[in-house]
Every structure is written in C-alpha cells, then in structure tokens.
C-alpha positions as CSV (number, residue, x, y, z in Angstrom):
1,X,178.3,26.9,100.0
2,X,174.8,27.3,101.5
3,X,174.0,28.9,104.4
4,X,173.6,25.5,107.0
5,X,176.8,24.5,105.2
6,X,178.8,27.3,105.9
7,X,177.1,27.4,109.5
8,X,178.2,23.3,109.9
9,X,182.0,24.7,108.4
10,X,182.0,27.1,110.8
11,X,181.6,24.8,114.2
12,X,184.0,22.3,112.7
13,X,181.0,20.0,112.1
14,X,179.7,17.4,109.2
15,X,176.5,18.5,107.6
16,X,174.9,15.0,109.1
17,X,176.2,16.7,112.8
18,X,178.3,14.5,113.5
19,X,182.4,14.6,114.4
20,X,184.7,16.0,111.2
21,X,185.9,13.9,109.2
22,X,190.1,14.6,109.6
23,X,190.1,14.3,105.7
24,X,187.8,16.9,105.2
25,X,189.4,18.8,107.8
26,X,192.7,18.9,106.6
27,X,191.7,19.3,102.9
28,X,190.1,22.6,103.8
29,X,192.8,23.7,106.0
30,X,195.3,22.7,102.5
31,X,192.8,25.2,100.5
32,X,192.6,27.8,102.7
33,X,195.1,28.1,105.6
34,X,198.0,30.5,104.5
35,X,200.4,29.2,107.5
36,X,203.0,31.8,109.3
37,X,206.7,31.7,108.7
38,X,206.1,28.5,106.5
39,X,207.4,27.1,103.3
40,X,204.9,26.3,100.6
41,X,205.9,23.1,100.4
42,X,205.2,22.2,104.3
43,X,201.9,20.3,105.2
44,X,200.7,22.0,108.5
45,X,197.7,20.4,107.9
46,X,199.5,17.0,108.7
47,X,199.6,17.7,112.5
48,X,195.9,19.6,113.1
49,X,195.1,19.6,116.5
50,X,191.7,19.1,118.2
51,X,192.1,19.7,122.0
52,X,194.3,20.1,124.9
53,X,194.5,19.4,128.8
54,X,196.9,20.1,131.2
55,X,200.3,19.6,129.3
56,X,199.2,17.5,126.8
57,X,197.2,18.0,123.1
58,X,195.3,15.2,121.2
59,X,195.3,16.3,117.0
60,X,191.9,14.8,114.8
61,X,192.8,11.2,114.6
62,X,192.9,11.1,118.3
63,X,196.7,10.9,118.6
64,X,197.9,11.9,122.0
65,X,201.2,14.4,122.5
66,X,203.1,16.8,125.1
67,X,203.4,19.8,124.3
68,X,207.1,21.1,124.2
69,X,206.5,23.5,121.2
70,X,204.2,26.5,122.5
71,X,206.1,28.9,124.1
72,X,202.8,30.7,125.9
73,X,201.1,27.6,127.4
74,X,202.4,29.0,130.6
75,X,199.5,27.5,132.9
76,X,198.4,24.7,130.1
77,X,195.3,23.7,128.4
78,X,191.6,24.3,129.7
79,X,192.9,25.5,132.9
80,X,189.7,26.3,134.5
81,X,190.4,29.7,136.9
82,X,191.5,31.5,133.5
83,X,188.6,29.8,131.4
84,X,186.5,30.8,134.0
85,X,187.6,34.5,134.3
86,X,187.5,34.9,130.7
87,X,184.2,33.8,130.4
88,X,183.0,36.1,133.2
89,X,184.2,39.5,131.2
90,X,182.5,38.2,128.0
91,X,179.6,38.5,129.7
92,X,180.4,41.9,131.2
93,X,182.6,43.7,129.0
94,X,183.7,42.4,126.0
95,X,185.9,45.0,124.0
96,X,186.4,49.2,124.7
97,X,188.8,51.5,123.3
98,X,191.7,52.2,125.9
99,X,192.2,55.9,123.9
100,X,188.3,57.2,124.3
101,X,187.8,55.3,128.3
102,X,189.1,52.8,130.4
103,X,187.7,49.7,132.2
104,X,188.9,47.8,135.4
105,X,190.4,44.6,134.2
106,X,193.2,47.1,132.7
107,X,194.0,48.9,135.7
108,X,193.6,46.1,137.7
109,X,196.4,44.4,135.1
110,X,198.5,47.0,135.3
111,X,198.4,47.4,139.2
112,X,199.7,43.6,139.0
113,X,202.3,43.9,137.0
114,X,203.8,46.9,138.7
115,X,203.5,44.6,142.4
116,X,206.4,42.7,140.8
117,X,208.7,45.9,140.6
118,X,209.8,48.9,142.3
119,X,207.5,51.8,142.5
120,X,209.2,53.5,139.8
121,X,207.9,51.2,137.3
122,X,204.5,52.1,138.1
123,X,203.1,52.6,134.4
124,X,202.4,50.1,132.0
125,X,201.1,50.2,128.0
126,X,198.7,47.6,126.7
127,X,199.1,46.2,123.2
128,X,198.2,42.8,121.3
129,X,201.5,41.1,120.5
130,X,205.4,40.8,121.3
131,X,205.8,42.3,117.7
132,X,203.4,45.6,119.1
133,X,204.9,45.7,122.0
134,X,208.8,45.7,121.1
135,X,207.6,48.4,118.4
136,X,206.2,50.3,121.6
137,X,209.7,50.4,123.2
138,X,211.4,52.0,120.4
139,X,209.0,54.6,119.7
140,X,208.7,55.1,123.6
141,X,212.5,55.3,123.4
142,X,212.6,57.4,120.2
143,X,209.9,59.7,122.4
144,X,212.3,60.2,125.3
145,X,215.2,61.5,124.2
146,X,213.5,63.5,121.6
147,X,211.4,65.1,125.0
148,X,214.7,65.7,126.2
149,X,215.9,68.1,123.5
150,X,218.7,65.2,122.5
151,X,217.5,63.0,119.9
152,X,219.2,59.7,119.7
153,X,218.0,56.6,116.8
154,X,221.1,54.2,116.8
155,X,220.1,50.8,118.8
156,X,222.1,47.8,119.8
157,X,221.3,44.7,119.7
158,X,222.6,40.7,119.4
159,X,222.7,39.9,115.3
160,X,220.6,36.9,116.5
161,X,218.2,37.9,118.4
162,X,214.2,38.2,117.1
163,X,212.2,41.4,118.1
164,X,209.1,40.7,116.2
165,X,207.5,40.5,112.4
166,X,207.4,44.6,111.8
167,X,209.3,46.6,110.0
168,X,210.9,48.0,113.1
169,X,211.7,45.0,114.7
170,X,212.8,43.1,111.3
171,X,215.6,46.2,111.4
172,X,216.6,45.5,114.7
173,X,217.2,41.8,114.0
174,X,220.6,40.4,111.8
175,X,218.7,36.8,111.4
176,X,218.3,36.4,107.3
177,X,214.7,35.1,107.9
178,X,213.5,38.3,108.7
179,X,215.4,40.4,106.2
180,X,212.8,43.1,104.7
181,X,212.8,45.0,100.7
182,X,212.4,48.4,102.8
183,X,214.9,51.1,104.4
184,X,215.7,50.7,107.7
185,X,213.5,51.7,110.6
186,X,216.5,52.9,112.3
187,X,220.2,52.4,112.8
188,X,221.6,49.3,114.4
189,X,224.6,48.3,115.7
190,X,224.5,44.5,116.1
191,X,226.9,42.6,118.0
192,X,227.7,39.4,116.9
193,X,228.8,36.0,119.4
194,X,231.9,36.1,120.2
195,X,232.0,32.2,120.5
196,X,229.5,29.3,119.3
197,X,225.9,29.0,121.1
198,X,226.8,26.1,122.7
199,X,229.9,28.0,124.0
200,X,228.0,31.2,125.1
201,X,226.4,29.7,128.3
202,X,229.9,29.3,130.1
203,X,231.5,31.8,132.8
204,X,234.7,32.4,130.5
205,X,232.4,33.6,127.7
206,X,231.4,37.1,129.8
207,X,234.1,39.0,129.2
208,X,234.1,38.9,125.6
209,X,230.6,39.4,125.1
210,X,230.5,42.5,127.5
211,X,233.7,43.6,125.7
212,X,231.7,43.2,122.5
213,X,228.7,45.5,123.5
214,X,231.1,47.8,124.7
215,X,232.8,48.5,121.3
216,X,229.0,48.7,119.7
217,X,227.6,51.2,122.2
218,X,231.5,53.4,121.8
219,X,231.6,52.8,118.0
220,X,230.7,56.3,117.2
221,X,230.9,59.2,119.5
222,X,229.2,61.5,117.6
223,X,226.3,59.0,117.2
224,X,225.4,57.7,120.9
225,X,222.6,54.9,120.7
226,X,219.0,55.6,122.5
227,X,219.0,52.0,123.9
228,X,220.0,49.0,123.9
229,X,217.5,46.1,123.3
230,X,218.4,42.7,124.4
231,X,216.2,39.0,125.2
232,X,218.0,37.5,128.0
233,X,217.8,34.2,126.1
234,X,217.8,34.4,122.4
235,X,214.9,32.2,121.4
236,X,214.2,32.5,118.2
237,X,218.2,33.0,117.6
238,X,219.5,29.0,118.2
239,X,218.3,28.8,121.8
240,X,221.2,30.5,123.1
241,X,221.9,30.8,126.7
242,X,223.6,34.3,127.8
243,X,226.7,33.5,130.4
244,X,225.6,34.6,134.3
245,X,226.5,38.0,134.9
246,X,225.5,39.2,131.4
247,X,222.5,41.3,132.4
248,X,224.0,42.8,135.1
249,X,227.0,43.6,133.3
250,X,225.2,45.1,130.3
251,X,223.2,47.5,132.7
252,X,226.3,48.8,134.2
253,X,227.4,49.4,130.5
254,X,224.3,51.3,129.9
255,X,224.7,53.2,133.1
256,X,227.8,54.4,132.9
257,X,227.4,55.4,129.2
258,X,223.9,56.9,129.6
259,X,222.0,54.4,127.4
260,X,218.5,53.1,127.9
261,X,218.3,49.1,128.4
262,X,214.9,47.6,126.7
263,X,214.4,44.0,127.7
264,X,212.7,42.0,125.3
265,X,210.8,39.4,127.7
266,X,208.3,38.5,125.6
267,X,209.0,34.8,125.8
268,X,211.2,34.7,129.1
269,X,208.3,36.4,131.5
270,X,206.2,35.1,134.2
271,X,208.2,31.8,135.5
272,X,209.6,30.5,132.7
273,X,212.7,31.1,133.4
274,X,212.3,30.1,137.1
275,X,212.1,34.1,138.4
276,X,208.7,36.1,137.5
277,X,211.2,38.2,134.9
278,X,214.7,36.5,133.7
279,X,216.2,40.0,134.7
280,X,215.9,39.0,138.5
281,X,218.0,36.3,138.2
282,X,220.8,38.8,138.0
283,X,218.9,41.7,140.0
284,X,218.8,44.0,136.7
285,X,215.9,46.4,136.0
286,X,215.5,48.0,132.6
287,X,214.5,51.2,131.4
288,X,211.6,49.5,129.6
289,X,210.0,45.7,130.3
290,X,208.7,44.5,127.1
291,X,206.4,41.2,128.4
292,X,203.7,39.0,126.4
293,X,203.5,35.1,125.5
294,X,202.7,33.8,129.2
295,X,201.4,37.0,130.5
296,X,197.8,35.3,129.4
297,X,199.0,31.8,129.2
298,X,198.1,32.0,125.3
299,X,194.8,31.9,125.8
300,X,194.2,35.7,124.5
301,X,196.7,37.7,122.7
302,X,198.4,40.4,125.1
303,X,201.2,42.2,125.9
304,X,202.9,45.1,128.3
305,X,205.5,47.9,127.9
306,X,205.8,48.5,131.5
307,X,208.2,51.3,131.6
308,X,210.1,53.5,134.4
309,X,208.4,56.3,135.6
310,X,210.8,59.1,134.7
311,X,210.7,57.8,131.0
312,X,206.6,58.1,130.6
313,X,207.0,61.6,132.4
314,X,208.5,63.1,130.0
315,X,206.0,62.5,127.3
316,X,203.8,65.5,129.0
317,X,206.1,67.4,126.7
318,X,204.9,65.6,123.3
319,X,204.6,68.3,120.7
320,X,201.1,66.9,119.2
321,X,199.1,65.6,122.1
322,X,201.2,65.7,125.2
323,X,201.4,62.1,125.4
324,X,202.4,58.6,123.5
325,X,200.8,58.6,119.7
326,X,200.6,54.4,119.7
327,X,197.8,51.9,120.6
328,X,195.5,50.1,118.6
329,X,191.7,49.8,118.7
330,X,192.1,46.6,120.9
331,X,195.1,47.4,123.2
332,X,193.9,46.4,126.7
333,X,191.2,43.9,125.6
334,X,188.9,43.4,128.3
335,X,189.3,39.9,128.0
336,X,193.0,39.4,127.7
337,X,193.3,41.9,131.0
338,X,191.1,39.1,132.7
339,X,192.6,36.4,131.2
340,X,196.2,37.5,132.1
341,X,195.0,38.0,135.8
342,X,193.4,34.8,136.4
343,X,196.7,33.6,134.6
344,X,198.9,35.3,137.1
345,X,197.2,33.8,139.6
346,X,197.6,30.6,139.0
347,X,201.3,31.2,138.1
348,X,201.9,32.4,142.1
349,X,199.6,30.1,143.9
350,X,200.9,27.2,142.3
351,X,204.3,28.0,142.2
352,X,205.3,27.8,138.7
353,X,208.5,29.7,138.4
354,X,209.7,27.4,141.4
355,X,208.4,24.8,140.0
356,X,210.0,25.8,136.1
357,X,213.5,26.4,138.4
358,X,213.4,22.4,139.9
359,X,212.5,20.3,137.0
360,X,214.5,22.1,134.5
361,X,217.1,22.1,136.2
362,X,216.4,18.2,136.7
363,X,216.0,18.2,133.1
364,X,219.2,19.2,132.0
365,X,220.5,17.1,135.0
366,X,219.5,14.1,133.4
367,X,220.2,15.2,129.8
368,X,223.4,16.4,130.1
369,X,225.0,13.2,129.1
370,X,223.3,13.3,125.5
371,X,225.9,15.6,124.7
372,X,228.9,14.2,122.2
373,X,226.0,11.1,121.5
374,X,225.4,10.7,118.0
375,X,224.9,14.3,116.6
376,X,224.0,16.3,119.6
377,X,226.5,19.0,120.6
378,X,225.1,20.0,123.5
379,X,222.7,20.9,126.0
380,X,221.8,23.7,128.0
381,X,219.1,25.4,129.2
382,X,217.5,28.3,131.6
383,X,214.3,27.9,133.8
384,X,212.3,25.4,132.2
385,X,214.0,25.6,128.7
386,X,215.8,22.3,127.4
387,X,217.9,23.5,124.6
388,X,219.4,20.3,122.9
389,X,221.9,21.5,120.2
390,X,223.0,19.2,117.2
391,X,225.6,19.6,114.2
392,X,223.1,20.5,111.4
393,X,219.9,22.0,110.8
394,X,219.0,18.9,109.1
395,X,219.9,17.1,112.5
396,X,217.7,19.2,114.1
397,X,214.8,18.6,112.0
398,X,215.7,14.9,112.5
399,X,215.2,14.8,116.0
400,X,211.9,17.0,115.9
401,X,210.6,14.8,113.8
402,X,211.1,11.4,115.9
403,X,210.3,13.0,118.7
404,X,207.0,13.9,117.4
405,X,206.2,10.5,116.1
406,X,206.9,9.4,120.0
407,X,204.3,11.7,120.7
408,X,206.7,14.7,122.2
409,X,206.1,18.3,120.2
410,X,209.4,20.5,120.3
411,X,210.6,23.1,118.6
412,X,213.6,24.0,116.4
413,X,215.6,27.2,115.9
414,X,218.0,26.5,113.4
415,X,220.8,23.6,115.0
416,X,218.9,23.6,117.9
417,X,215.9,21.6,119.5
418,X,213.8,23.0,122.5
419,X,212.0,21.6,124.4
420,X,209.2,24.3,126.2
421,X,206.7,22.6,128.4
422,X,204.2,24.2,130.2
423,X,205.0,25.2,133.6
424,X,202.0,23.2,135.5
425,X,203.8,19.6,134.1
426,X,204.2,17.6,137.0
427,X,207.6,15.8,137.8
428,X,206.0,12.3,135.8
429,X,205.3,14.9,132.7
430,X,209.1,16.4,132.7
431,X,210.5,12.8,133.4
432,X,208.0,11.4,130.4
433,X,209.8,14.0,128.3
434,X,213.1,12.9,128.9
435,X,212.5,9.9,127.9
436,X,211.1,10.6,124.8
437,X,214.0,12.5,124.0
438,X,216.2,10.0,125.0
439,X,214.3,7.8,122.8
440,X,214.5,10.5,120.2
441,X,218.3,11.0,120.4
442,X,218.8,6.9,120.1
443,X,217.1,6.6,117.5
444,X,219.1,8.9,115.2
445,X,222.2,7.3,116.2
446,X,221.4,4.1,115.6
C-alpha cells in the first residue's frame, strides 16, 4: 500500500475522498481486527459502527440503535463539555510521566474524587483500566500487611465475579472464561451462591450469603486472608443482584475479623447505580475503591485506586523506595484526568444518579411482568441496570439478537440479558427501550 493509500486507510476514507464503502470497511476490519474475548467464528465486523449522539449509535449502512451494551457511556456520545475539555488539554498538555512530575488535571482528579468521601480517603492512584486498577488493590493490599510485619496473601471473593484480564485478577475469578495455563497469583477462597441469580436479589437470601463469607474468611486460622474483594453487582458473572444489606453486612464481617474490604466498582461507579458509588446505598466504605468505566464516560481510558489514608501511610516503610512500586508510563493521562472531570461534571449537574435511580426503577416497574413469559426467568436490576434472565444461554443469545435487529444493543452474560443505557437517556429513551424489549421478548415466544 502506497503512501496516499495508507494515509486515505487511515482517515477511514476512499482513495476518490469520498465516504467508505461498508464493504471495504468490513473486509479490512475481517483481515485485520483480532476482536477481544471473541470466538473465531464471530463476525464483529457485521455490526461496525460509525457514530454516536446522545444515547443512540448509527453503524456504516446508516442503521440507527440505542445503546444498552457499553457499560462506560455514562454521559453518552459527543457530549460537548467533555469533548470540549479534552480538546482543551491536547492543546496544553498532552501526556507526562506521573513517576518523574505531576500536572494539574491529576490533582485536580484526585481532589474530586476524594469530595465524595470522608477525609480519610484522601489519596488516590491513577492507572489506565479496571484490569490495572484491581491489580493495584492487591498489590496495595499485599504492601500493607507486609508494612505491618504480618504478611497475609489468601483473598476472598464470589466464584462469579470478574476482576479483570491479568493474571492476578484471572486468579481471583472462579468463571471458566478466564481460566489461565499459569500458577496462581495468590490464594483464593471463593464463595460460591448459595441460591440461583435470579434468587440472590431477595431479602431471605442475606443470611446465607453472609453465612457463606463467613465460613471462607474462618476456613483456616492459621491462614487469615489480606482482603476481601467484592463487585456489589456481579456483571460480568450473570448480572447478579446482591440482596440489601449485603455490603453492610460483609464490612462488619471484615471488621470484626480484621480483613481489608476492596470494592471492585469499576462498572458500578459514578450514578449508575443511582448513588455516586453502589457502596452508599448501604452506607459501607472500603479499605480500597477500585473505580473506572464511567469515571471518564469512555471517552479516555482511566481508572482510580482511591484508598484509606492509614493504608497508603504505611508504605513510607517500603523496603526499596519507601513507597508503591506500580504505575505505568501513562497512569494519570492528562487527557483522561480532564476528560473524567468534565465527565463528573456533567454527571452532578445533570443529575444522573437520580436520574439512573427513577427510570430504572421505572424500568423494572414496567418489566417485571416479562417474567414466567416465554423463556424469561426473571428480572431484576440495580440503578439503571435491567437484568432480564432467561432459561439458557442460547435464550439469551436469542433475545440479543432480536433486540438488535429492532435496533436496541444489549448485552449478555451467560443466561442473562442487560440492558445498560447511558445515564443522560431521557424518560422517551428508557420507555423506547422497553418496548423494544417487549417486542424482543414476544417475538421469541411466539
């Protein structure tokens, strides 16, 4: 490929300059594209898409869709206070190394975050991705009791839950799609449901799970765990909603038996869940806050470890260089510190978590009664998170796939379907998507 060819390729252009042709485009993306957590087999290259605005995405062919799939779309497409603050630090500032300097968007970041807290949880660590940043936590946690002269590995954790694509965090999980050829990281003690998902979500349910963590975090006294790492909804495990009280149990648990509690809010952060952090829903801090997908809205990579202050103290007593040996070259990016600011702000002055609280909570209102129709199980859901659960995987698949020729984008973790729009839909968006999965639901059953 010649130069002005590979320049044409490059802005998604023909070589006449005029609009790509979608088979051309999907051709190359077929040749190319190696796409994550993927079969072979699957076509990605089927749905490419071209733009988005507010809630909703238009693919090549000039299809239109809302989008129920990302899980970082927090404030939506082409919003323009963050694509106006992110161009403004491109223009100042575009990349420095957090370990050799610092620049302002990162403290201003990390003075933001720590406004939604107490003032012990004054510090926070900048890294690029969930994955980095639930990798952070352990070695953070690792780092701490070492500090303290009583070195602890053993974690516990939900069998279902999903830390990340490491090696670390493919230890910590039980989920067979991110079973790993190596040793393990670390011990782990997983605790398995004590009932099905779409059992979990009920009051009844609390005592058994609480019961459960209690036998993993006693299982062997000679072998106390360093922490224990929940998601207060498991995402990536079936969708599964954690009975009220959980939280604020679990911490108890931890108190009383000296653990740290790491909470993985990497998807559950900033409104989502109808609170700034899940945790507040029950009142429950952790040790460690492990934030990312809607701290920028997607539209940078980013994420936080915002920890408690008596954990980062006691890394003045590192061994090597008196403080935390992790970071990488573009932890605190600039960019993603302005982009997760201007984020932020649209987050409180538009009120999405109130707004994520009232219409998924209308959602599952008006949804409930898809349960026991046709193949759907049930339906549950937490902030503005429609879980619709069916008998099969292959059921699943089913409704994702009518859904999407309705023009609705979902999701699917295992049996279950979700449903994730961004928090700036308006109440005609959220009622547009029940219908479409109403639609959806029929259409299987018929």
């Amino acid at each position: 490929m010649d130069a002005e060819r590979r320049h044409a390729a490059g802005n998604g252009e023909t070589e006449t300059g005029g609009a790509p042709d979608p088979d051309t485009v999907r051709a190359r993306d077929r040749r190319h594209v190696w796409h994550t957590w993927s079969p072979l087999s699957a076509d990605r290259s089927r749905l490419t898409l071209a733009r988005g605005r507010g809630y909703r995405v238009w693919d090549i062919d000039g299809r239109e869709y809302i989008d129920a799939a990302s899980l970082n779309t927090v404030c939506g497409y082409a919003h323009p206070h963050v694509a106006e603050a992110v161009g403004r630090q491109l223009g100042r500032l575009h990349q420095f190394d957090l370990s050799l300097a610092s620049h302002e968007p990162a403290g201003l970041l990390a003075e933001r975050l720590s406004s939604y807290l107490p003032e012990q949880f004054a510090k926070t660590l900048f890294v690029n991705s969930g994955s980095e940043g639930i990798e952070a936590a352990v070695v953070i946690a690792d780092g701490y009791w070492a500090h303290l002269g009583r070195p602890r590995r053993r974690v516990v954790t939900f069998a279902r839950g999903y830390h990340g694509s490491t090696v670390i965090n493919r230890s910590l999980s039980g989920l067979p799609r991110v079973r790993h050829a190596f040793s393990p990281a670390l011990p782990v003690t997983h605790v398995d449901l004590p009932v099905p998902p779409g059992e979990l979500h009920r009051p009844e349910s609390l005592a058994p799970l609480l019961s459960a963590f209690e036998r993993a975090l006693c299982a062997d006294a000679d072998d106390p765990p360093m922490a224990v790492l929940v998601e207060p909804f498991l995402n990536v495990g079936g969708g599964v909603v954690l009975p009220p009280g959980f939280l604020k149990g679990l911490s108890e648990l931890c108190a009383a038996t000296g653990t740290l509690l790491i909470l993985d809010e990497v998807f559950t952060a900033f409104g989502r869940t109808g609170r700034m952090f899940a945790c507040q829903r029950e009142e429950v801090l952790p040790d460690i806050l492990v934030t990312s997908k809607g701290l920028s809205g997607g539209y940078v990579p980013i994420a936080a470890v915002t920890v408690h202050q008596r954990v980062h103290d006691t890394f003045r007593a590192d061994p090597v260089i008196g403080g935390l040996r992790y970071g990488h070259t573009t932890s605190g990016h600039p960019v993603a510190c302005a982009a997760a600011l201007a984020t932020l702000d649209v987050v409180e002055r538009e009120g999405l978590a109130e707004r994520a609280e009232r219409l998924g909570a209308r959602l599952r209102d008006r949804l409930g009664a898809l349960a026991g129709t046709g193949e759907v199980t049930d339906v549950r859901g937490l902030g503005l998170v429609l879980v619709v659960e069916l008998s099969s995987a292959e059921a699943a698949a089913g409704l994702v796939s009518r859904a999407e020729g309705l023009g609705l984008l979902l999701r699917q973790p295992g049996e279950a379907v979700m449903a994730v729009p961004s928090l700036t839909i308006d109440e005609e968006g959220a009622e547009t998507v029940a219908d479409l999965l109403e639609q959806a639901v029929a259409k299987g059953a018929s």
